[in-house]
Steps between C-alpha positions, in 0.01 A plus 500: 500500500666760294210595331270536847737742643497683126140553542532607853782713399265654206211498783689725723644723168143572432392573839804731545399636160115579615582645860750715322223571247277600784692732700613714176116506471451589868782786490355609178135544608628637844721781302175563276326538851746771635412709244324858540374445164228328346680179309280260265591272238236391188476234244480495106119602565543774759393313754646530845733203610687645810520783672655631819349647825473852449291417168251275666480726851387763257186278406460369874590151373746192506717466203379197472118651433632715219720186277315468192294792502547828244470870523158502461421330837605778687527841315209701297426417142662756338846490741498143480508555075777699507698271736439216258589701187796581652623119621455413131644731374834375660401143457470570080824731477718363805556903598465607882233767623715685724403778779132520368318774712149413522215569761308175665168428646583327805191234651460735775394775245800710521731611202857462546800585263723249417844453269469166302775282355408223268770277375496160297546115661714312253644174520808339384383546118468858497133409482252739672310262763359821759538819606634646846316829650638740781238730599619762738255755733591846429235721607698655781724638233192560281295737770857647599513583102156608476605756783772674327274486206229708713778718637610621113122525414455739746807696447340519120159578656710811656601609161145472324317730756843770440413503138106489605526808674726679250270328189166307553453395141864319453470311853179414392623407149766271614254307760268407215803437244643224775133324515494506098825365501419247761227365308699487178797292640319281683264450137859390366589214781768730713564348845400675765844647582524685155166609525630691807837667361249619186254677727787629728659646138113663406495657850811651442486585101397870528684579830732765306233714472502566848829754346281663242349816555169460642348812274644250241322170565138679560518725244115505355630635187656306192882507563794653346781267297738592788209463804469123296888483525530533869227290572680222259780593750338255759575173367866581531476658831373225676708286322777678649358465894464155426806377289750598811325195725491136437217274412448140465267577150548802239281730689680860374555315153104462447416807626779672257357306222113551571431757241678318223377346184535154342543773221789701588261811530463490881731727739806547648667273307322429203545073584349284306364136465734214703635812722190558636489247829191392561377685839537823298293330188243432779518871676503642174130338426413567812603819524266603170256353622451677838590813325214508224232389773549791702519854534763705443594894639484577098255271380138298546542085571513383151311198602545106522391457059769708389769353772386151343586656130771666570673136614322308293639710166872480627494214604822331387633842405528727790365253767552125569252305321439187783507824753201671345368184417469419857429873624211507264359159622491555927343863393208377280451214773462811779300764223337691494706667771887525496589249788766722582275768598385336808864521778380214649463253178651212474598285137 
C-alpha cells in the first residue's frame, strides 16, 4: 500500500515537475516572441536550433521550418561566410561579438543594416555547447546617418568650389589626391568608415592655401626661399581652422602631418617614423603622386615613370614602404594612364 501511493506520489512530483517545465518554456518562448529584435540560438555546428518570431517573419517562415538549418540556407555565399566565421569564432574562444554593424541581403532583395550580438551557450561545466545571436534592424538610424553624412559633404563641397574659384589647380589637386588615397586604403583592408574620414582629410589637406597670396600659388616662375616659406605656411594654417572643432578621427592631425617624412626631413615639424599616423603616411604618398603627374604654374607634369621612382627609391625612407607598395600596384593595374586623372574613376 505504502509503496502504491509512493509511486503515485512520485507520479504526480513528475507531472508537477513537467507542467512546471513547460510553462517556463512557454513564458520563455513567448518573451523571445515580444521581442523587436531578431533572437536565434545555434548548436556546436552553427546550425540553427530555435529562434523567435521576428527571426523567422523575416524569412516568411515558421520557426519550426528554420530548426536545423544554417546560415547558408538563407543568406548569400559570401554573408553567410562571414556569419559562420564569426559563430566560431565565439564557439573556439568563448568571447561575445557584441554590437557588430553589418549590412544584410534580405530575401526580398533589399539591404538592411543591422547591429549583431553574438554570445556563447554554456552549460553547467563551463563547457561551450552554442551560441546566442541578437540581430537588431538599424537602417532607420543608418539612412538618418547617411543624411547628416550628405549634409557635411555638401558643406565641404561649399568649400572646394571657394578654393576652385580662388585656385583651380589645388581644388583640382585635392579631388584627385582623395581618389588616390581612396584606392590606397581600401588596397590595405580599411573599412569603409575610415576610408571616408581619409578622403574627407585629402579634400581638406591644402585648404590653407585658400590664405596665400594668389600671385603666390600661380606664380609661373621658380620661387623664392621665402615665396616656398609661405606656401609651407599652409599646412599649419589649416591646421589651425581645423584643430578648434571636434572630430571623431585625427582629421587636422593628418593633414598637419601630410608633408612629413618617415625621415625627419619633411615639414613643419620635422616628425619622424612611429609619429607619423598613418592617414598622413597615406596623404603623403598620395600627395607625391598627384603632384609629379601633373602640371604645375612653375613647371611641366613630370610624368607617371618618375612619380613611380621617386616612391619606389624612398621607399622605407621618406615614404611608407606597404603605402607605396600598394600605390604602385592599383596604378600599374590602371597604366598606362594615372587613374586619378579621370574625376569620375573609381579603385
Amino acid at each position: 500500500m505504502k509503496a502504491k501511493k509512493s509511486k503515485t506520489k512520485c507520479k504526480s512530483y513528475y507531472k508537477k515537475l513537467k507542467e512546471s517545465f513547460a510553462l517556463e518554456k512557454e513564458l520563455f518562448q513567448n518573451l523571445l516572441d515580444n521581442l523587436p529584435d531578431a533572437i536565434y540560438f545555434k548548436d556546436t555546428k552553427n546550425r540553427l536550433v530555435r529562434v523567435n518570431r521576428f527571426y523567422a517573419e523575416g524569412f516568411n517562415l515558421n520557426p519550426e521550418e528554420i530548426t536545423g538549418k544554417t546560415d547558408f540556407d538563407f543568406f548569400p555565399k559570401e554573408q553567410a561566410q562571414r556569419m559562420f566565421e564569426d559563430d566560431t569564432r565565439v564557439l573556439k574562444t568563448g568571447e561575445p561579438i557584441i554590437g557588430k554593424i553589418e549590412r544584410t541581403l534580405l530575401p526580398n532583395g533589399t539591404q538592411n543594416c543591422v547591429t549583431t550580438t553574438k554570445i556563447p551557450v554554456k552549460n553547467r561545466k563551463g563547457q561551450v555547447i552554442g551560441t546566442m545571436g541578437i540581430t537588431r534592424d538599424i537602417t532607420v538610424y543608418d539612412q538618418l546617418e547617411k543624411n547628416r553624412l550628405d549634409m557635411v559633404m555638401n558643406s565641404l563641397k561649399v568649400l572646394d568650389r571657394v578654393l576652385e574659384v580662388k585656385d583651380p589647380y589645388t581644388f583640382g589637386h585635392t579631388r584627385r589626391v582623395s581618389i588616390i588615397a581612396e584606392g590606397i586604403a581600401k588596397g590595405l583592408g580599411w573599412d569603409e568608415n575610415r576610408v571616408l574620414e581619409l578622403k574627407m582629410s585629402a579634400e581638406l589637406h591644402d585648404i590653407g592655401k585658400i590664405l596665400i597670396p594668389l600671385e603666390i600659388l600661380n606664380k609661373p616662375g621658380k620661387l623664392t626661399e621665402l615665396e616656398i616659406r609661405m606656401i609651407r605656411e599652409h599646412v599649419e594654417m589649416c591646421h589651425d581652422m581645423l584643430k578648434r572643432h571636434t572630430f571623431p578621427f585625427p582629421l587636422p592631425e593628418a593633414i598637419y602631418q601630410h608633408h612629413e617624412r618617415l625621415d625627419g626631413t619633411g615639414y613643419p615639424r620635422g616628425l619622424s617614423a612611429k609619429r607619423i599616423i598613418p592617414e598622413a603616411r597615406i596623404l603623403a604618398v598620395s600627395d607625391v603622386l598627384e603632384a609629379m603627374t601633373f602640371h604645375r604654374p612653375y613647371r611641366a607634369a613630370l610624368g607617371l615613370k618618375k612619380a613611380i621612382k621617386e616612391l619606389e627609391d624612398n621607399a622605407g625612407s621618406k615614404y611608407d614602404q606597404d603605402i607605396v607598395k600598394i600605390a604602385i600596384k592599383i596604378t600599374r593595374e590602371k597604366a598606362p594612364t594615372p587613374f586619378w586623372l579621370n574625376q569620375d574613376s573609381t579603385v
